[in-house]
DRENPA-3360 file (N, C-alpha, C; in nm, 2 decimals, always signed):
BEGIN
1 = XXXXXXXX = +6.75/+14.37/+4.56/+6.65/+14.37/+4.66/+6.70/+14.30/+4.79 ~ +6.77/+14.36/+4.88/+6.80/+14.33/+4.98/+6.82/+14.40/+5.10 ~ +6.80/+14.35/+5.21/+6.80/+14.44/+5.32/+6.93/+14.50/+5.37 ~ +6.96/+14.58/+5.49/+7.03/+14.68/+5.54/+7.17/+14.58/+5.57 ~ +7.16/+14.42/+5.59/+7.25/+14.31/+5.66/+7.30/+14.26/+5.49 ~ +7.21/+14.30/+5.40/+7.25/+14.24/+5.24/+7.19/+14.08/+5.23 ~ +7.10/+14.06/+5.33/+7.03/+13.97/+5.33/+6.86/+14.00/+5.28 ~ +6.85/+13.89/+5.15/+6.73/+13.92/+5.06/+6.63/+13.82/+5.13;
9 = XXXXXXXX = +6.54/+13.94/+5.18/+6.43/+13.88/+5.26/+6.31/+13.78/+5.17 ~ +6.28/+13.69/+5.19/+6.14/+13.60/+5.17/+6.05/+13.66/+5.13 ~ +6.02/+13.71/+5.03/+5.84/+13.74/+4.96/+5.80/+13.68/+4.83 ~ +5.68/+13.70/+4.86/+5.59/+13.64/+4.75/+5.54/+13.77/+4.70 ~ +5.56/+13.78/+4.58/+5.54/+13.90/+4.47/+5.44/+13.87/+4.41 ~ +5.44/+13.73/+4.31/+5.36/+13.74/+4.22/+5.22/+13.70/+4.25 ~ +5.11/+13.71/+4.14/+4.99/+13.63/+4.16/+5.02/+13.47/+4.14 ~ +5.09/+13.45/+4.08/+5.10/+13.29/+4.09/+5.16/+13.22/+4.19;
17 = XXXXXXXX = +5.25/+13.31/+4.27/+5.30/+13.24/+4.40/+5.21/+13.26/+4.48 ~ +5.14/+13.38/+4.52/+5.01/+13.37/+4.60/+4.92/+13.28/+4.61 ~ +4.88/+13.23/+4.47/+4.79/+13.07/+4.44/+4.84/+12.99/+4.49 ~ +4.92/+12.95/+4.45/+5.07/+12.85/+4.48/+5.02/+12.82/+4.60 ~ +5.04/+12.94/+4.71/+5.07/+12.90/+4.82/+4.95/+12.85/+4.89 ~ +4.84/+12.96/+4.88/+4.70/+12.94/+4.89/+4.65/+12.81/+4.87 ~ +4.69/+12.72/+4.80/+4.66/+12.62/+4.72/+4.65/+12.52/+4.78 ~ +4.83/+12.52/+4.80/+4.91/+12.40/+4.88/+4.93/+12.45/+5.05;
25 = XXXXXXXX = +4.99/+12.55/+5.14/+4.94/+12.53/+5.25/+4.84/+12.49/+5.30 ~ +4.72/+12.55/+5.31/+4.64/+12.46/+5.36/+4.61/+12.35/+5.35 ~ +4.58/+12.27/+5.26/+4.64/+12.13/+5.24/+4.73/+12.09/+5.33 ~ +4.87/+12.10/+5.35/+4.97/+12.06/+5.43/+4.95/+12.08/+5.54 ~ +4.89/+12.21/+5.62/+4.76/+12.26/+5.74/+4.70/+12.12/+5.74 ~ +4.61/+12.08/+5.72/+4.53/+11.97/+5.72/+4.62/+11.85/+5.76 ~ +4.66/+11.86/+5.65/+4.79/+11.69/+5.62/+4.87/+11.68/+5.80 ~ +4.86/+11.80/+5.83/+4.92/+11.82/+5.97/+4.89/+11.77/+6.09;
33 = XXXXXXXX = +4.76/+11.83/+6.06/+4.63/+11.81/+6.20/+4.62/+11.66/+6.17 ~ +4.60/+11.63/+6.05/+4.58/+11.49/+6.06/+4.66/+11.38/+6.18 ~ +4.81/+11.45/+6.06/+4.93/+11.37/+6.16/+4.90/+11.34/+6.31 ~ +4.92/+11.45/+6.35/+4.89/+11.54/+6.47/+4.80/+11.44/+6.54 ~ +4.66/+11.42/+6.49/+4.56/+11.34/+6.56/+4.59/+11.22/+6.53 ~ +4.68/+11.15/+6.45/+4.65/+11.04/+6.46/+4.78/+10.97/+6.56 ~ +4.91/+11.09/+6.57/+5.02/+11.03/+6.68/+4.96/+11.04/+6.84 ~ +4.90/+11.20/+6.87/+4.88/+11.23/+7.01/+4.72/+11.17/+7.06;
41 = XXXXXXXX = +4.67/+11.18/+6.96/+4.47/+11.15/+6.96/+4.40/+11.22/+6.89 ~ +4.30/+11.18/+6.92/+4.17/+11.29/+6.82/+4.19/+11.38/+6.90 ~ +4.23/+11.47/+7.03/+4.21/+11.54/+7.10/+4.32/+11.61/+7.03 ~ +4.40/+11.59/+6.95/+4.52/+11.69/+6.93/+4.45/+11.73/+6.76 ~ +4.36/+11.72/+6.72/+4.35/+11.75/+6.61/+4.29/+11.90/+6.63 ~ +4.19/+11.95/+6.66/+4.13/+12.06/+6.63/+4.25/+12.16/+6.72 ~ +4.29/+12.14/+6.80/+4.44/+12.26/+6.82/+4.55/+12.28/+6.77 ~ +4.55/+12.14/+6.69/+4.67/+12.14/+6.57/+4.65/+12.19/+6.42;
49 = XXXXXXXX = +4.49/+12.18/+6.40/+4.44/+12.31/+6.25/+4.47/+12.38/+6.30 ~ +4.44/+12.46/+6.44/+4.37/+12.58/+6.49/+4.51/+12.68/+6.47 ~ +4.65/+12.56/+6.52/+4.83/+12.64/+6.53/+4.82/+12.63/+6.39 ~ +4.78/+12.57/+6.34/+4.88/+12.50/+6.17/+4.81/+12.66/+6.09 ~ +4.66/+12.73/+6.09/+4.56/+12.79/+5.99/+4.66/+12.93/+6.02 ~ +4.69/+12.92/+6.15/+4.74/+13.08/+6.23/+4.89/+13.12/+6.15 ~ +4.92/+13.00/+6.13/+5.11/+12.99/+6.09/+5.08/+13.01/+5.94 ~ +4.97/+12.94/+5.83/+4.96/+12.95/+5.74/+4.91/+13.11/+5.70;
57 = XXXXXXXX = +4.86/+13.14/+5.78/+4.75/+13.33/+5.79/+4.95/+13.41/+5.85 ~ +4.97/+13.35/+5.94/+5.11/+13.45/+5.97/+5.19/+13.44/+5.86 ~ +5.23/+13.32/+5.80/+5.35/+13.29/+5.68/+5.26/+13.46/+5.54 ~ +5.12/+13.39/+5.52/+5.10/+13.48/+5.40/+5.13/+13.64/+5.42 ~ +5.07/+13.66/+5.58/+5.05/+13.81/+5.63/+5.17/+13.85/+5.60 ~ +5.27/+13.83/+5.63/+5.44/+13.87/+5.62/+5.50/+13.86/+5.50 ~ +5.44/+13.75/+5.44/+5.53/+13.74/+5.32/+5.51/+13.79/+5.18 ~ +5.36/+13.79/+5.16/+5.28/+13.83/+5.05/+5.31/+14.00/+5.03;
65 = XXXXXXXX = +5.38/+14.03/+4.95/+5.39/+14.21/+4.91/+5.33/+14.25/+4.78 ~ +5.28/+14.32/+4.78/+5.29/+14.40/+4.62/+5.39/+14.54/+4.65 ~ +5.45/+14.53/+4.56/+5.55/+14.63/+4.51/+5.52/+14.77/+4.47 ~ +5.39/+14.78/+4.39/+5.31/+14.88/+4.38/+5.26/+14.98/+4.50 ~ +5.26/+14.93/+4.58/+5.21/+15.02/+4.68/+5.31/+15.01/+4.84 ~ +5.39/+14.92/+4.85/+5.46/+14.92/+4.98/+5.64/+14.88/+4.96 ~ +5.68/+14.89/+5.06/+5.86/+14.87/+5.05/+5.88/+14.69/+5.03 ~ +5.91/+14.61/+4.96/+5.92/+14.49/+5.00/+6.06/+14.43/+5.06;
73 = XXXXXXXX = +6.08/+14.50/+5.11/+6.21/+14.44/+5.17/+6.21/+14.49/+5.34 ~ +6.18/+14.58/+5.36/+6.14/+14.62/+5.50/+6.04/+14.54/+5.55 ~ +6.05/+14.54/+5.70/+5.95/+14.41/+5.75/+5.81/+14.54/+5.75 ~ +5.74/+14.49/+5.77/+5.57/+14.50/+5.77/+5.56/+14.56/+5.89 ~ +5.46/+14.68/+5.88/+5.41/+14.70/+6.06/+5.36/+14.62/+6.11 ~ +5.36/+14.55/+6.24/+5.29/+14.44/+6.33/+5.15/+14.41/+6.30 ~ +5.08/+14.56/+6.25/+4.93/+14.54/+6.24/+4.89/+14.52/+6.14 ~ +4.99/+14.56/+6.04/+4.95/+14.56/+5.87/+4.94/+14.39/+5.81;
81 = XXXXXXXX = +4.81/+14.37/+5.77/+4.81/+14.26/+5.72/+4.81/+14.22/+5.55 ~ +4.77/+14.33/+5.47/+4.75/+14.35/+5.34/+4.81/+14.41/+5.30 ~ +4.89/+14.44/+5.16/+4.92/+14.57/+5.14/+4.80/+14.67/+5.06 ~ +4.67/+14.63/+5.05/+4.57/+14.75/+4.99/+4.47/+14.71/+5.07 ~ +4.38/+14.80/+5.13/+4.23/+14.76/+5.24/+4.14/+14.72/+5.13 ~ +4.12/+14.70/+5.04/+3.99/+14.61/+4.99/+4.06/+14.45/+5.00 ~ +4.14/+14.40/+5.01/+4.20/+14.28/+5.02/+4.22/+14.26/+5.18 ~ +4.20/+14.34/+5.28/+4.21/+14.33/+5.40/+4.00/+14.30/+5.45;
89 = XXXXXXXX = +3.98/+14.41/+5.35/+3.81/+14.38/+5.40/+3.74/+14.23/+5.34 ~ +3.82/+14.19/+5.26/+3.78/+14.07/+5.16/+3.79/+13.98/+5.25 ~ +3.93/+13.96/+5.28/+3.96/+13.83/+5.37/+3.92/+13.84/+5.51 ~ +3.91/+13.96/+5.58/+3.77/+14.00/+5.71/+3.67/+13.94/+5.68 ~ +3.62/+13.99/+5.56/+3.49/+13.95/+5.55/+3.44/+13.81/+5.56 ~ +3.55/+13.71/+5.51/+3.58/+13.58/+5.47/+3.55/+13.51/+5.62 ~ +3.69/+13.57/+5.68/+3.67/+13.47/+5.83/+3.57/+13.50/+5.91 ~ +3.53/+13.61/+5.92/+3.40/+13.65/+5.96/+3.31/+13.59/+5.94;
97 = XXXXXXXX = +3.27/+13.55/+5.84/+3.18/+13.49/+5.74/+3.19/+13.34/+5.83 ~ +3.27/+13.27/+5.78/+3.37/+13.15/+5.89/+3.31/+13.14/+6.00 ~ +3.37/+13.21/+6.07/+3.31/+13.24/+6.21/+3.16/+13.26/+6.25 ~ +3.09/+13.31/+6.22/+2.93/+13.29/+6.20/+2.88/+13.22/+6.19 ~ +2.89/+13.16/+6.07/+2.84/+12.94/+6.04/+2.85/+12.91/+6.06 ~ +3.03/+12.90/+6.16/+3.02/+12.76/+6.25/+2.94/+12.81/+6.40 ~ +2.95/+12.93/+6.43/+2.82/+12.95/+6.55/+2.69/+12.89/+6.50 ~ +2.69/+12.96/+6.43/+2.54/+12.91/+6.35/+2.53/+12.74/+6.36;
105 = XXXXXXXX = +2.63/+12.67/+6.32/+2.59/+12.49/+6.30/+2.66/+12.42/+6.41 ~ +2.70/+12.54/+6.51/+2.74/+12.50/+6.68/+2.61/+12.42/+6.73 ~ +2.50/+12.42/+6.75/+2.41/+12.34/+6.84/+2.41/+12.23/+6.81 ~ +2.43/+12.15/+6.91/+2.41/+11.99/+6.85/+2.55/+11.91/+6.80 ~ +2.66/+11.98/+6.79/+2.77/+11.91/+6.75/+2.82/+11.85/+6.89 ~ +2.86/+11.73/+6.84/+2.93/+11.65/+6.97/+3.05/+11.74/+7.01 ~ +3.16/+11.80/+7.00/+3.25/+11.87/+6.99/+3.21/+12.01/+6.99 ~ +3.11/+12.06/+7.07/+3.12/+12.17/+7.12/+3.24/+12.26/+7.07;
113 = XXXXXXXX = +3.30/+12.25/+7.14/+3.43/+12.30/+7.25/+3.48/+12.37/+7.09 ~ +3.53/+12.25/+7.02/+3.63/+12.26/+6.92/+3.55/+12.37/+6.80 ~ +3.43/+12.37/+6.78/+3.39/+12.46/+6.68/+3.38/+12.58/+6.73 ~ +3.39/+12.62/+6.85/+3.36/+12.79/+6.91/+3.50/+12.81/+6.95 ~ +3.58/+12.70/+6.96/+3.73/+12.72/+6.96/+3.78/+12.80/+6.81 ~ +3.74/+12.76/+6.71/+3.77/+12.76/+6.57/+3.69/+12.89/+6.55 ~ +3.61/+12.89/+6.56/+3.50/+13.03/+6.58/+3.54/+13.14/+6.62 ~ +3.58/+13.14/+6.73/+3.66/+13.24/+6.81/+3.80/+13.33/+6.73;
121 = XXXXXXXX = +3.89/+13.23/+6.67/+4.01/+13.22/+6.60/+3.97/+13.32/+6.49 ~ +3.91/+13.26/+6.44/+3.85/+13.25/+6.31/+3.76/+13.44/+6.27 ~ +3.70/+13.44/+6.38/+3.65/+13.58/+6.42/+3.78/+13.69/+6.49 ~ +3.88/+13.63/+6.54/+4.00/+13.71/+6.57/+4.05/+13.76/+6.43 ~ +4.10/+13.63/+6.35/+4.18/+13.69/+6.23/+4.10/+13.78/+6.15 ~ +3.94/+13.81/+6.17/+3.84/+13.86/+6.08/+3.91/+14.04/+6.11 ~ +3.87/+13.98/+6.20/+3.89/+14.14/+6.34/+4.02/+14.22/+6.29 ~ +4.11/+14.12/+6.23/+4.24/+14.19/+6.25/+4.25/+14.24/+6.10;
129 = XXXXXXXX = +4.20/+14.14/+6.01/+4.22/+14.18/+5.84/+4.13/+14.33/+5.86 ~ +4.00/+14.37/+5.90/+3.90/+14.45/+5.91/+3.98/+14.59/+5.96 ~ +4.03/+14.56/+6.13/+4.14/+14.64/+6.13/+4.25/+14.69/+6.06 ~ +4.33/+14.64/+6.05/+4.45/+14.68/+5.96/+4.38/+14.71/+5.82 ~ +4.26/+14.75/+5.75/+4.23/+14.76/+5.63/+4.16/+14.91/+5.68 ~ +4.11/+14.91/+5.78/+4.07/+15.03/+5.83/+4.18/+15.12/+5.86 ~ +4.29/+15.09/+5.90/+4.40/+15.15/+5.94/+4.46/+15.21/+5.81 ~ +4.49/+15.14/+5.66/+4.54/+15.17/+5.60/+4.48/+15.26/+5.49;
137 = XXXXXXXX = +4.32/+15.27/+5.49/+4.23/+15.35/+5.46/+4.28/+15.51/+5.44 ~ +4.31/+15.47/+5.64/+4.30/+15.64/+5.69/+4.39/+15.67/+5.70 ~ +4.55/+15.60/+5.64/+4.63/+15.65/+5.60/+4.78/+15.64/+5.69 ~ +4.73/+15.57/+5.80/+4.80/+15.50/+5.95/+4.97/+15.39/+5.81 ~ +4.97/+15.37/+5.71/+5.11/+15.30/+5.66/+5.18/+15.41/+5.62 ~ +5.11/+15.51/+5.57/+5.21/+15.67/+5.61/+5.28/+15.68/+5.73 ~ +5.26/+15.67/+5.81/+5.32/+15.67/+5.93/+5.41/+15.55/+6.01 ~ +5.55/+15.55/+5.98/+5.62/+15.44/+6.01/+5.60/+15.31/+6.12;
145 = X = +5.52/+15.41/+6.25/+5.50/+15.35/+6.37/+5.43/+15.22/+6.33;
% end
């Protein structure tokens, strides 16, 4: 399993490395932000989850394959986030979900700013699992582009 250079690209195949990772990044996401606030200020914490959740969402989007249904060694279309759309609508649904509550338990927080920051984010990645699951529906990973 190796690419066109004979260099064996980075994935996560199984279900137990997907736990794995699920498990332990975010955690270390956290462990980050922490750092993060406690060298630059409190002010560096909620934009350092906000980089850390994006890198942890990019690392899985790219890396996570199933074999059954896609090439794992070729890189991923830009848009494709899943390799099957009920797992794209799942995790949509998820941040979406995310996104909503914290609007919903926005009034009244001292920190404004930082929960509709997170909100925002949070409703982006929703947007994108939702897309790309719609995309792959209608058949758009047939097509190389």
């Amino acid at each position: 399993m190796s690419g066109p250079d004979g260099r064996v690209p980075w994935r996560v195949l199984t279900p137990s490395g997907k736990l794995a990772y699920l498990l332990l990044a975010p955690v270390a996401a956290v462990l980050g932000a922490v750092l993060l606030g406690v060298a630059l200020g409190e002010w560096a914490f909620v934009p350092g989850a906000i980089v850390l959740q994006l890198v942890v969402v990019g690392v899985a989007v790219r890396t996570f394959r199933d074999a059954d249904v896609e090439d794992v060694v070729a890189p991923r279309a830009p848009w494709r986030m899943t390799a099957r759309p009920t797992s794209g609508f799942v995790l949509g649904g998820l941040f979406l979900v995310e996104s909503v509550s914290a609007v919903l338990r926005a009034p009244g927080q001292p920190d404004l700013w930082a929960v509709l920051l997170a909100a925002a984010v949070s409703a982006a990645l929703g947007v994108a699992f939702v897309r790309s699951s719609l995309r792959l529906r209608a058949g758009d990973h047939l097509d190389p582009r």
